[in-house]
C-alpha positions as CSV (number, residue, x, y, z in Angstrom):
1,X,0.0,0.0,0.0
2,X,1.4,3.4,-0.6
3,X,2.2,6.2,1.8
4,X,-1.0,8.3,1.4
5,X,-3.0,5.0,1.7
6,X,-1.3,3.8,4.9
7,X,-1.6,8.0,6.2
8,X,-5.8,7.2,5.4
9,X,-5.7,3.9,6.8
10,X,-4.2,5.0,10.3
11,X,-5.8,8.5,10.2
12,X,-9.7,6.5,10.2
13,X,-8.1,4.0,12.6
14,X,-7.0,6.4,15.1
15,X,-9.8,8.5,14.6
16,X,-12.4,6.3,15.6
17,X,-10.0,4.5,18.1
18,X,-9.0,7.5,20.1
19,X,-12.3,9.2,20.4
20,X,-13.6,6.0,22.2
21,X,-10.5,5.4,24.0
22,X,-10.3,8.9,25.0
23,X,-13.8,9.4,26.7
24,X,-13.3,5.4,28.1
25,X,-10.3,6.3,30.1
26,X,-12.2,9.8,31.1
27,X,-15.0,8.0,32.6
28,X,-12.9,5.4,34.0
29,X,-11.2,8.2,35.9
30,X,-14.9,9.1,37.2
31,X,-15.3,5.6,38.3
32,X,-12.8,5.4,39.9
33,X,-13.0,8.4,42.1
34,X,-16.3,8.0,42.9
35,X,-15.9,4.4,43.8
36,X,-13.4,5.1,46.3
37,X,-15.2,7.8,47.9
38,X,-18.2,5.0,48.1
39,X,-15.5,2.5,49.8
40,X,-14.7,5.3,52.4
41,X,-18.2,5.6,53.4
42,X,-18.7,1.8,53.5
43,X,-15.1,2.0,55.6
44,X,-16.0,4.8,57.9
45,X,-13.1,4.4,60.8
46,X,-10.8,2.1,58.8
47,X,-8.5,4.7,56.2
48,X,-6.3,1.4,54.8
49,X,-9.4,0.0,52.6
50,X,-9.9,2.9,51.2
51,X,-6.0,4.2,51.1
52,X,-5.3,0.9,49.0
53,X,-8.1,0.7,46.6
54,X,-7.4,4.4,45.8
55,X,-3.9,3.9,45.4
56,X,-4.2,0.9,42.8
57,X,-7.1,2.7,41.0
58,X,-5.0,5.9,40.4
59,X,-2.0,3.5,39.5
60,X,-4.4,2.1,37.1
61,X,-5.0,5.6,35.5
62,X,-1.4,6.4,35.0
63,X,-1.6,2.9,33.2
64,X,-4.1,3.9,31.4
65,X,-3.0,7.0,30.0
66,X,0.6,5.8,29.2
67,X,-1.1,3.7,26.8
68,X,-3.4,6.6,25.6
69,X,-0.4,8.7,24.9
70,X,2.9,6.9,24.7
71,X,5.0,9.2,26.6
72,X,5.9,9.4,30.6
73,X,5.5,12.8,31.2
74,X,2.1,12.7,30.3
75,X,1.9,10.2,33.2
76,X,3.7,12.1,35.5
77,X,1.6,15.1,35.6
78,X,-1.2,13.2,36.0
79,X,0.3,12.1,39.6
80,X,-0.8,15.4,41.0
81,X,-4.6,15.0,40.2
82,X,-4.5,11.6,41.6
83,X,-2.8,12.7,44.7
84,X,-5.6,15.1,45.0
85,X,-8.6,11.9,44.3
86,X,-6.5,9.3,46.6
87,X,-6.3,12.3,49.6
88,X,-9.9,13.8,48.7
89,X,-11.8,10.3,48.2
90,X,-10.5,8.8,51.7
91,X,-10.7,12.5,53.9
92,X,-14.3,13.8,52.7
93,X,-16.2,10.6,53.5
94,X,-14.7,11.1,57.0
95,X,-14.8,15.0,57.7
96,X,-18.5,14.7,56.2
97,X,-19.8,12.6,58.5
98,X,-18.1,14.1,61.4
99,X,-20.0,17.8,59.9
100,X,-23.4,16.2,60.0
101,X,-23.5,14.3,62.7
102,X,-20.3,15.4,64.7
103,X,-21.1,16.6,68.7
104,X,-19.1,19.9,69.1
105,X,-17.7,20.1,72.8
106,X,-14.9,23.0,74.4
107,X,-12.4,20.5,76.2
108,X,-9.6,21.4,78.2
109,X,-6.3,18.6,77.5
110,X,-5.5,16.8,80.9
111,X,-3.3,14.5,80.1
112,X,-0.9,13.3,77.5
113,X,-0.5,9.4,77.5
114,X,2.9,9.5,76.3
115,X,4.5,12.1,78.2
116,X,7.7,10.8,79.8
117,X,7.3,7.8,78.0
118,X,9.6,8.5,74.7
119,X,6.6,7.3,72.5
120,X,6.0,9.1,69.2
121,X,1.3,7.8,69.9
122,X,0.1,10.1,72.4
123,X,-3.6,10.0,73.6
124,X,-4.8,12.9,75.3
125,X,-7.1,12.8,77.4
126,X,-9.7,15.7,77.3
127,X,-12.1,16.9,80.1
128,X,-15.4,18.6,78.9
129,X,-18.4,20.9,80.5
130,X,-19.4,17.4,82.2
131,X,-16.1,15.5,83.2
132,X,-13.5,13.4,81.2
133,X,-14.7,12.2,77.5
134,X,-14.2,8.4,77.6
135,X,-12.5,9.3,73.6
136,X,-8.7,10.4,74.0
137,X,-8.2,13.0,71.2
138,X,-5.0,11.0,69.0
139,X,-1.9,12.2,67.7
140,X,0.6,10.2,65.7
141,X,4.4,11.8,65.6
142,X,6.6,13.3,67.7
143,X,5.2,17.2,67.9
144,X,1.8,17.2,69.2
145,X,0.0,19.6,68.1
146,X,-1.7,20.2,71.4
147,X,-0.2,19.9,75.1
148,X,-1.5,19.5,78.5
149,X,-3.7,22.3,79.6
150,X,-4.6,23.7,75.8
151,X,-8.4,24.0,75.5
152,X,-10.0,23.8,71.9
153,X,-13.1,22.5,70.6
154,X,-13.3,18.7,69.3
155,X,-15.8,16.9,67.5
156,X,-17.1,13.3,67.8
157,X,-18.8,11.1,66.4
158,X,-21.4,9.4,68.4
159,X,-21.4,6.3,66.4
160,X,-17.7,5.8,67.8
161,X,-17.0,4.9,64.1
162,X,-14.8,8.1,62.9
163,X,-12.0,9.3,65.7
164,X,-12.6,12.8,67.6
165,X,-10.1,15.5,66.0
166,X,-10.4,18.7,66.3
167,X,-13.0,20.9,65.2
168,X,-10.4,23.4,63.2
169,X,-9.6,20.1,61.2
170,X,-13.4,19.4,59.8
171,X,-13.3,20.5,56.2
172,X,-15.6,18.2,54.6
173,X,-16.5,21.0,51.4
174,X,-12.4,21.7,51.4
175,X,-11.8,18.2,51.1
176,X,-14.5,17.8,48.3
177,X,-13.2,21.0,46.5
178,X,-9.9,18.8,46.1
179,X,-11.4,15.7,45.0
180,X,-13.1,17.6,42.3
181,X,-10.1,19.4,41.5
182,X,-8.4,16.0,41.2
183,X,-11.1,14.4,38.7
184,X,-11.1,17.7,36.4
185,X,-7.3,17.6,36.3
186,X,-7.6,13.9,35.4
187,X,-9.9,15.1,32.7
188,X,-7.9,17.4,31.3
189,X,-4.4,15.4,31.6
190,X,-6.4,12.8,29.8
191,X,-7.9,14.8,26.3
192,X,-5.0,16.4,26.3
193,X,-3.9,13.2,26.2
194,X,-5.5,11.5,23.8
195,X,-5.1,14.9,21.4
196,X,-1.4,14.2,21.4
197,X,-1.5,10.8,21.0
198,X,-4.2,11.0,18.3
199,X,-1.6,13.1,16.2
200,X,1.2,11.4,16.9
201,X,-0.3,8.0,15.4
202,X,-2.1,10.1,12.5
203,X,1.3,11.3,11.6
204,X,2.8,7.8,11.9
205,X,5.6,8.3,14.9
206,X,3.7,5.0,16.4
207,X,1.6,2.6,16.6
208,X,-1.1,2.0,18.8
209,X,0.2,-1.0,20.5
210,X,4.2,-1.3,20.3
211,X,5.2,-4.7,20.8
């Protein structure tokens, strides 16, 4: 077959292949942060379900669009979106249930758990209006963010499924802001994406599976 034949041939391929393949890995990208935000609600109180499900469905992405566009870089910047699905999907589920059904309380810090100990987990223990709250407010790492006779406000949940932070922390439309932020970068990354890739194979630099 001659040149302009084999340029036809690979332009109609392409151009019906990449359309579908484009808007496939776009939606794939939707499924995949939305299904991990489902997991986190069905994980309330466990973050590791949800932490490794994200993580392999954003490595699935990248996969994804390395094959949409045959070039790394492409795949790198697309790390930042899913940074921004993995963190968003596995925090909102948590900080929304804490902002709807969450029980607000000023506490005063009485003790620290791992004070004098050299441990790295403290538990603080926090008195309220009406005594001691049987939850310890958590910290993991060695600089606490609060010491012994700080008072702040804490939320809990009364389920006992999501930990008790701190109220300052709750950012449940913050945390959706960057999960949304992380799918329409993951949008973007991805026609631009298929665009490239699209002309590239058009203008015969590769083929669409390299052996």
């Amino acid at each position: 077959m001659d040149e302009n034949g084999v340029g036809r041939q690979h332009q109609g391929f392409s151009r019906r292949t990449y359309f579908a393949f484009t808007v496939g890995v776009i939606v794939i990208g939707w499924i995949i942060a939305a299904g991990n935000t489902g997991i986190s609600y069905l994980a309330l109180g466990t973050d590791a379900i949800p932490i490794i499900t994200g993580t392999l469905g954003c490595v699935a992405f990248v996969v994804l669009l390395r094959l949409l566009h045959r070039a790394w870089w492409l795949a790198v910047v697309s790390v930042l979106p899913a940074l921004l699905v993995l963190v968003g999907s596995v925090q909102y589920p948590l900080e929304a249930a804490l902002g709807s059904r969450g029980v607000r309380t000023a506490v005063t810090v009485t003790a620290d758990s791992a004070a004098g100990t050299g441990s790295s987990a403290h538990r603080f223990t926090v008195e309220g209006p009406d005594g001691p709250l049987e939850e310890t407010l958590d910290y993991r790492g060695d600089n606490p963010t609060w010491k012994v006779g700080d008072r702040l406000v804490v939320v809990s949940d009364p389920e006992k499924t999501v930990s008790m932070v701190e109220a300052s922390e709750v950012d449940s439309d913050g945390k959706f802001g960057m999960l949304l932020m992380g799918v329409i970068g993951w949008t973007c990354v991805t026609l631009l994406a298929g665009l490239r890739g699209f002309v590239r194979r058009r203008e015969g630099r590769t083929v669409f599976y390299e052996g």
